[in-house]
C-alpha positions in Angstrom: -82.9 193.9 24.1 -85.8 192.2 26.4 -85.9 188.8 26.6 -88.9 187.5 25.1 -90.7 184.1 26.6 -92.7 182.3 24.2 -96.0 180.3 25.4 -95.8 176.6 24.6 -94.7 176.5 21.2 -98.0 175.4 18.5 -95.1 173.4 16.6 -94.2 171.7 19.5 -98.2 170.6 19.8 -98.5 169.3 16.3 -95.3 167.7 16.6 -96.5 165.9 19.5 -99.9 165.5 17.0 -98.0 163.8 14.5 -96.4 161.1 16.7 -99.6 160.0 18.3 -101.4 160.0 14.8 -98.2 157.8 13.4 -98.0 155.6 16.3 -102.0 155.1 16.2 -101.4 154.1 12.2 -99.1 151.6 13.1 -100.7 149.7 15.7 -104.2 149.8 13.9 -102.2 148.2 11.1 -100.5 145.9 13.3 -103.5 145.0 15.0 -105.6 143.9 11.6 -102.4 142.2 10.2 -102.9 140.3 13.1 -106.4 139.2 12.6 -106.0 138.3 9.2 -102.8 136.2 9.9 -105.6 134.4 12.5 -108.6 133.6 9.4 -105.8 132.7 6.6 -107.8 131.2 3.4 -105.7 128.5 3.6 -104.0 126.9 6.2 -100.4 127.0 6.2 -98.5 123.2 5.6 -96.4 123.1 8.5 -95.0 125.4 10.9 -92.1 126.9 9.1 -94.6 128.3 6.2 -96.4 130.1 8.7 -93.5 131.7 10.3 -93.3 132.3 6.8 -96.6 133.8 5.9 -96.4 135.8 9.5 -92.6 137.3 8.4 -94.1 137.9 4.7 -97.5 140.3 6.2 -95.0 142.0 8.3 -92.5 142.9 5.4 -95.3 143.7 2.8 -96.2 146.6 5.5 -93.0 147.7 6.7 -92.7 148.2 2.3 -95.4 150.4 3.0 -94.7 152.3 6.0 -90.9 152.8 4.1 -93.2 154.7 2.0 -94.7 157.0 4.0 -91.6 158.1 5.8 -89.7 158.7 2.3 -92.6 160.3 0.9 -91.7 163.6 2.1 -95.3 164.6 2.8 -95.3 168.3 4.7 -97.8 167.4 7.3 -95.0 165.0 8.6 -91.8 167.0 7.8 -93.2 170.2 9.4 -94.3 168.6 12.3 -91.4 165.9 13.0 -88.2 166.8 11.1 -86.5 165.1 8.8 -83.6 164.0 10.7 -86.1 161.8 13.0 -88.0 160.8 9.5 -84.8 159.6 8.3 -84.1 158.0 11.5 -87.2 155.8 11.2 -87.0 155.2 7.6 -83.0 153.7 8.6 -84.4 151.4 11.0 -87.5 150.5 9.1 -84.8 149.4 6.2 -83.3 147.1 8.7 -86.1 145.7 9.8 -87.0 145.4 5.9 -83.8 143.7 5.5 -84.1 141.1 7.9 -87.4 140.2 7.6 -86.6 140.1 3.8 -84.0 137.2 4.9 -86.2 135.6 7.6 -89.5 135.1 5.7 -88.3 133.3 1.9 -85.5 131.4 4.4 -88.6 130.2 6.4 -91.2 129.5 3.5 -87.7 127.4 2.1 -87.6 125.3 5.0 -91.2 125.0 5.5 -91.2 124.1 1.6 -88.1 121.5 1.8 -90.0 119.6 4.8 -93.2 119.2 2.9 -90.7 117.9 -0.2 -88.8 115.7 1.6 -85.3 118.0 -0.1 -82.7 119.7 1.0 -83.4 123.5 1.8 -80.7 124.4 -1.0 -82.4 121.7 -3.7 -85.6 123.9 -2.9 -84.2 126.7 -4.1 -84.1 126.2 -7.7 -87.7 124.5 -7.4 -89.7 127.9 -6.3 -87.4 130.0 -8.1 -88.7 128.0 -11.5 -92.3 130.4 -10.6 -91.6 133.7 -11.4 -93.7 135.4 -9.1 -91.0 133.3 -6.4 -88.2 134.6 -8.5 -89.3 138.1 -8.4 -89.6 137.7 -4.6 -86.0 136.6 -4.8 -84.6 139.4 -6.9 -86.2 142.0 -4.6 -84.8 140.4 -1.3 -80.8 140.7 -3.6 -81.4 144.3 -3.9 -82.7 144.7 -0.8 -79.2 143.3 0.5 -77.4 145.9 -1.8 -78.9 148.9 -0.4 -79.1 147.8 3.5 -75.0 147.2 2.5 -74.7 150.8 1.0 -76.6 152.3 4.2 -74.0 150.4 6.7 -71.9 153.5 8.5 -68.6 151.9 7.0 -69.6 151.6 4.1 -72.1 155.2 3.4 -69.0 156.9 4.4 -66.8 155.4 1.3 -69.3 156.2 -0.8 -70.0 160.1 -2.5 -73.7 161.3 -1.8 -74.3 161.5 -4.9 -73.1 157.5 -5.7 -75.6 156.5 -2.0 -78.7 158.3 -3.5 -78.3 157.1 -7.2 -78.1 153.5 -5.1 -81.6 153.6 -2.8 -83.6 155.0 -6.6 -83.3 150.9 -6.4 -86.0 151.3 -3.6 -88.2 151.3 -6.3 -87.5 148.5 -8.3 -88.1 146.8 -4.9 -91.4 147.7 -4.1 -92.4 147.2 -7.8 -91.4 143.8 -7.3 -92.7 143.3 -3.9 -96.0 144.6 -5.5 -96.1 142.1 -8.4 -95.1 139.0 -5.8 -97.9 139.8 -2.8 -100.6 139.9 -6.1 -99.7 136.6 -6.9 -98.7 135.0 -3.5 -100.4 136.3 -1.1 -102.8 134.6 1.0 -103.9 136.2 3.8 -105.1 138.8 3.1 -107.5 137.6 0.2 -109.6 135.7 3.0 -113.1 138.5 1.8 -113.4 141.4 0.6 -112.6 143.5 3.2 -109.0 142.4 3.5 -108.2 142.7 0.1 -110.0 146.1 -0.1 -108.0 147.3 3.3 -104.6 145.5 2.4 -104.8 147.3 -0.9 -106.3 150.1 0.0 -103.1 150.6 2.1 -100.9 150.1 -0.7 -102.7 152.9 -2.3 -102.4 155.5 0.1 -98.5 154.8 0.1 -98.2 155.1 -3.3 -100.3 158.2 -3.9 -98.5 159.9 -0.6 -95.0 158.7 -2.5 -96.4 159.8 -6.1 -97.8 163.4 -4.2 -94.6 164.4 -1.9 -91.9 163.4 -4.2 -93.3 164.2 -7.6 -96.3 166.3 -7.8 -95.5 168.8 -5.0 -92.1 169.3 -6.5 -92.8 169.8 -10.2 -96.1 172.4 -9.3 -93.9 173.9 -7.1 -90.8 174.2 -9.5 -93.4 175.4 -12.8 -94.8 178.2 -10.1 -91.6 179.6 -9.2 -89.1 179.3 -12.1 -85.8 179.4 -9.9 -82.5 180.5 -12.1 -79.2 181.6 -10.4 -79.1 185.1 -10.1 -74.9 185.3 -8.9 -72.0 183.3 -7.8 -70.2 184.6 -4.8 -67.1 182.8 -4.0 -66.4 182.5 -0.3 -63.1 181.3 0.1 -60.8 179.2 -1.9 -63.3 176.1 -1.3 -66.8 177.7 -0.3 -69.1 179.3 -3.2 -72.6 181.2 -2.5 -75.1 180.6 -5.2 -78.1 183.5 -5.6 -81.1 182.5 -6.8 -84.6 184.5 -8.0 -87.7 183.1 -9.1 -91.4 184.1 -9.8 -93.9 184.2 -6.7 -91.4 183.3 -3.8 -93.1 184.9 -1.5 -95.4 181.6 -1.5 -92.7 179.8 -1.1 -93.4 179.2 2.8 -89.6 178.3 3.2 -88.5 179.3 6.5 -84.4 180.3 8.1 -83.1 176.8 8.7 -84.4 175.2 6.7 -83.0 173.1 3.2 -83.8 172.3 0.1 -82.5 169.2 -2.5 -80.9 170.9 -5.4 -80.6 170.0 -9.2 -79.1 172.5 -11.1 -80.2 171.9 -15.0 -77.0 171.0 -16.8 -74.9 171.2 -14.3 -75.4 167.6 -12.7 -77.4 164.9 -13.9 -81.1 164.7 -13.3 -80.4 161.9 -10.9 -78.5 163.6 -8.8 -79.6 165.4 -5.8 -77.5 167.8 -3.0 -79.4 168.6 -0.2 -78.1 172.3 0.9 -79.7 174.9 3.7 -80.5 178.3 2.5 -77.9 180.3 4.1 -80.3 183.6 4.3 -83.5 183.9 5.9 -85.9 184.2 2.8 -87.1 187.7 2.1 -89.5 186.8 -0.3 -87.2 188.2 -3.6 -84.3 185.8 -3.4 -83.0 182.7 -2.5 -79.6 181.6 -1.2 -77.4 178.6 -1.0 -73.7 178.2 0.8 -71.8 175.2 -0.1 -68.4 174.0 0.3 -66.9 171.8 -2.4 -66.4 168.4 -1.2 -68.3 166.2 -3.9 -68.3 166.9 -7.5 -71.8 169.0 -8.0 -70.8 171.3 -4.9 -67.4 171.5 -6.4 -68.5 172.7 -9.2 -71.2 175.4 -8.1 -68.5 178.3 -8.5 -68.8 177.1 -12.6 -72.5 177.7 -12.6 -73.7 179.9 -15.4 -75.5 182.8 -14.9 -79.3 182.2 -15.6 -79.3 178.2 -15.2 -82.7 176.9 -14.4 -82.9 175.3 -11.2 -85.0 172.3 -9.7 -85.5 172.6 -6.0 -87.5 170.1 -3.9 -88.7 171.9 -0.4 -88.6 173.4 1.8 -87.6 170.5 4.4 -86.9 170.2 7.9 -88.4 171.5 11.1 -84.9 173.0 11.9 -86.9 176.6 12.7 -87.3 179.0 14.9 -91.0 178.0 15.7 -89.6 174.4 17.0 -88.6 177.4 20.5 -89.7 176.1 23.6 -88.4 178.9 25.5 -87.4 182.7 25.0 -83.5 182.2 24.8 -81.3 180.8 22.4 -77.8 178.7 22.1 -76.7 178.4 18.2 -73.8 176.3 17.8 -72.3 176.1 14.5 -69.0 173.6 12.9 -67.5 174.5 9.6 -70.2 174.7 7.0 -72.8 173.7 9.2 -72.8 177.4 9.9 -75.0 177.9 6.7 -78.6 177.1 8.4 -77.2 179.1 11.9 -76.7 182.0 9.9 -80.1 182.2 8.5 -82.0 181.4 11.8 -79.1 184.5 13.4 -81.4 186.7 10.4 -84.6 185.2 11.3 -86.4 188.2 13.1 -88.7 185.2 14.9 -86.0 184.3 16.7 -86.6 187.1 19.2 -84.6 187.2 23.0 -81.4 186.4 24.5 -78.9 184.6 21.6 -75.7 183.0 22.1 -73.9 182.2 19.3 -71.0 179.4 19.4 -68.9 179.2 16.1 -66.4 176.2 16.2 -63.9 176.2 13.3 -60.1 174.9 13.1 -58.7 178.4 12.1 -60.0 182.1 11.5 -59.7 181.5 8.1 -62.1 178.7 8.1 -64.3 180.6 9.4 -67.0 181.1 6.5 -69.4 183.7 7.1 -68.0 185.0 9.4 -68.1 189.2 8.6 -71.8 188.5 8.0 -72.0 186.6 11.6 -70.8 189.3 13.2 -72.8 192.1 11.6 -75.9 190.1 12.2 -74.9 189.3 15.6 -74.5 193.3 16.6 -77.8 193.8 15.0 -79.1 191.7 16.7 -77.5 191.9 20.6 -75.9 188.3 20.4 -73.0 187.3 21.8 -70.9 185.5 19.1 -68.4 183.5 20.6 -65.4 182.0 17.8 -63.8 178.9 18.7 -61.2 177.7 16.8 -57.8 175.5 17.3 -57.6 171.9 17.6 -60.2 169.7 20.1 -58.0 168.2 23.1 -57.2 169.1 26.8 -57.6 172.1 27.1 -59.6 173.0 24.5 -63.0 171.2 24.4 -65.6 173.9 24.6 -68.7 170.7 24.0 -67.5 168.9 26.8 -70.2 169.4 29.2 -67.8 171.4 31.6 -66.9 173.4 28.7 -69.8 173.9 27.3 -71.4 175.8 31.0 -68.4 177.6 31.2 -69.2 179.3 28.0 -73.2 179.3 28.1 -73.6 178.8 31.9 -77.7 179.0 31.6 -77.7 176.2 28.6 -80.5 174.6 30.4 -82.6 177.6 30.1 -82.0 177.7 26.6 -83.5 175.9 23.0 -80.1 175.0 21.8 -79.8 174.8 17.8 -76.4 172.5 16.7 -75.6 172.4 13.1 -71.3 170.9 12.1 -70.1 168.0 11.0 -71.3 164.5 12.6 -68.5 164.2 15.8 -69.3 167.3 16.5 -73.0 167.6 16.4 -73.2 164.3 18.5 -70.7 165.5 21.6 -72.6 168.1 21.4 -75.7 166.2 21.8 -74.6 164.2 24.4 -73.2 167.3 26.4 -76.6 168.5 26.4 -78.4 165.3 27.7 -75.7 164.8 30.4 -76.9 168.6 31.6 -80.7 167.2 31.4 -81.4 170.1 28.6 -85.0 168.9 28.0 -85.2 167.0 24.5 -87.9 169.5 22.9 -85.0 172.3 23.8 -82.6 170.1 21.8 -82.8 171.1 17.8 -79.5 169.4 15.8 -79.7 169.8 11.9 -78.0 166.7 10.5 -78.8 166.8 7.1 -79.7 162.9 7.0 -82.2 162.2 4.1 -84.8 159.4 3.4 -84.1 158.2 -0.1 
């Protein structure tokens, strides 16, 4: 098979597209908050207020920015990933947390000087308004879901408990919404700061109310998905075969997922997000999953003919994210679900190297079909099994060259579990693999 080198990739361009436009949105936002913290209607009372009023702009838009990046819009997700998305919306919630903390603790001191009280004895005083109390309520649940996203305490908790949690998101905003209308100051200085603050509010909403809702249920009334077959995999791994109407206009891509609901299996609330384990043909659809929480446990129970509510396609985990015309695909455990599919996809033309980590043989899900595809296609499919220690660390960055000794020359794709994924990842920046040759699937999701 000849090796095939691509010109600079067009995703990689839009990519870089979409950064500039979303770090250009930010400072132009940034830079107006700014003047219209300068012209305030009303002067502030004392210093701590306006700390205040400054924290209380700059939480109001971070609400709005969370927004965007959970709005799943495809402009964004083709172009930047979800992973990163997700990565941004986690530390815009921080920064949501803390300024939701910082500006009512502020405005209470700032309020308790001007009263001559206690900061605690002004408490109860603001929280008599109830636009004040509604502020208050949001910044409680705003603690409850920055606790449920802490690493501790995420990993104690079943996906489909975390993502029933952050629905709370939008009781926040609701009630962020309904305190700026009633306390907020500066930006009702003219007309053209109320038209521009809530003109922003607008777009966020609509962009939420478009990506999450009204893409989705056109989507789902065009297509019609219903499970076709159930193929059990192993003793704890189940296929699930779907068909549909029109899926040829699906535009979903190898490596790439979708959320799943099926109808009656799980409760509408609940969400699993799941890679297609098949390139899409245009006919069918197909899911992988192993049973860990109780909807993927369950999938093997799934009655032939159940309607099915799919949000997608998502992520940017594709063969046109190449930046070169060879390929490293590393797989761990039932992260081999999206490798598979991109081993099928016939755009992923040239040299492939295929690394397969699993703890046994038998573990090894897929794996017939891995091979198959791999003679097909002239890879070189490398098993690795046994347990990680001396002697046996084939991500370790000497371990790693000794198995793929051109890595550098090659886009390297890394779907497994978390540990894995991220020695990987650091293997490959401590052998200076250019970051737009780096592509790790992690299956982290803006709520």
């Amino acid at each position: 098979m000849i090796a095939v080198t691509q010109p600079p990739s067009r995703t990689a361009s839009t990519a870089r597209t979409a950064h500039v436009v979303l770090w250009a949105f930010l400072a132009a936002n940034l830079v107006i908050i700014a003047l219209m913290l300068a012209t305030p209607v009303r002067p502030a009372y004392n210093a701590f207020v306006a700390v205040g009023r400054i924290l209380g702009m700059h939480l109001a838009f971070a609400m709005a920015l969370q927004l965007l990046l959970i709005a799943r819009l495809p402009f964004l997700d083709r172009r930047v990933g979800m992973d990163k998305l997700t990565t941004w919306h986690r530390w815009t919630g921080f920064t949501i947390f803390w300024l939701a903390l910082l500006h009512p603790t502020f405005v209470l001191l700032g309020y308790a000087k001007l009263d001559k009280i206690s900061f605690f004895a002004q408490i109860p005083n603001l929280a008599r308004q109830l636009p004040v109390l509604l502020g208050m309520t949001a910044v409680v649940l705003i603690v409850i879901v920055a606790a449920t996203s802490v690493r501790i305490a995420r990993k104690r908790l079943s996906y489909e408990i975390w993502h029933a949690l952050h629905l709370v998101v939008y009781v926040i905003v609701t009630l962020g919404i309904v305190h700026q209308i009633y306390e907020g100051s500066a930006f009702k200085s003219n007309v053209f700061t109320q038209v521009y603050w809530w003109g922003l509010w607008a777009f966020a909403i609509l962009a939420l109310l478009i990506g999450r809702f009204l893409l989705p249920l056109l989507r789902n009334a065009r297509h019609q998905l219903r499970v076709a077959a159930v193929v059990p995999e192993s003793d704890d791994t189940v296929s699930v075969y779907l068909t549909g109407q029109h899926l040829e206009r699906l535009d979903a891509r190898a490596g790439q997922f979708f959320l799943w609901r099926f109808l009656g299996h799980n409760p509408w609330w609940q969400v699993n997000p799941w890679s297609l384990s098949a390139a899409p043909d245009g006919r069918s659809l197909r899911l992988t999953a192993k049973g860990i929480g109780t909807t993927s446990a369950g999938l093997r129970n799934l009655a032939i003919g159940t309607r099915v509510f799919a949000e997608g396609p998502y992520g940017a985990f594709t063969a046109a994210q190449r930046a070169t015309g060879k390929t490293l695909l590393i797989a761990g455990g039932i992260g081999v679900t999206p490798i598979r599919a991109l081993l099928e996809d016939d755009r992923l033309a040239g040299d492939i190297v295929v690394l397969y980590r699993t703890r046994t043989q038998r573990d090894a899900v897929l794996l017939g079909e891995m091979q198959n595809l791999a003679a097909v296609r002239g890879a070189r499919l490398h098993l690795l099994t046994g347990r990680t220690g001396p002697g046996n660390e084939p991500f370790s960055p000497e371990g790693l060259v000794a198995l793929v000794p051109d890595v550098t020359e090659r886009d390297v794709f890394v779907c497994g579990p978390a540990a894995m994924t991220d020695a990987v990842l650091r293997t490959l920046r401590t052998l200076k693999v250019p970051a737009r040759q780096r592509h790790a699937e992690t299956f982290r999701l803006a709520s």
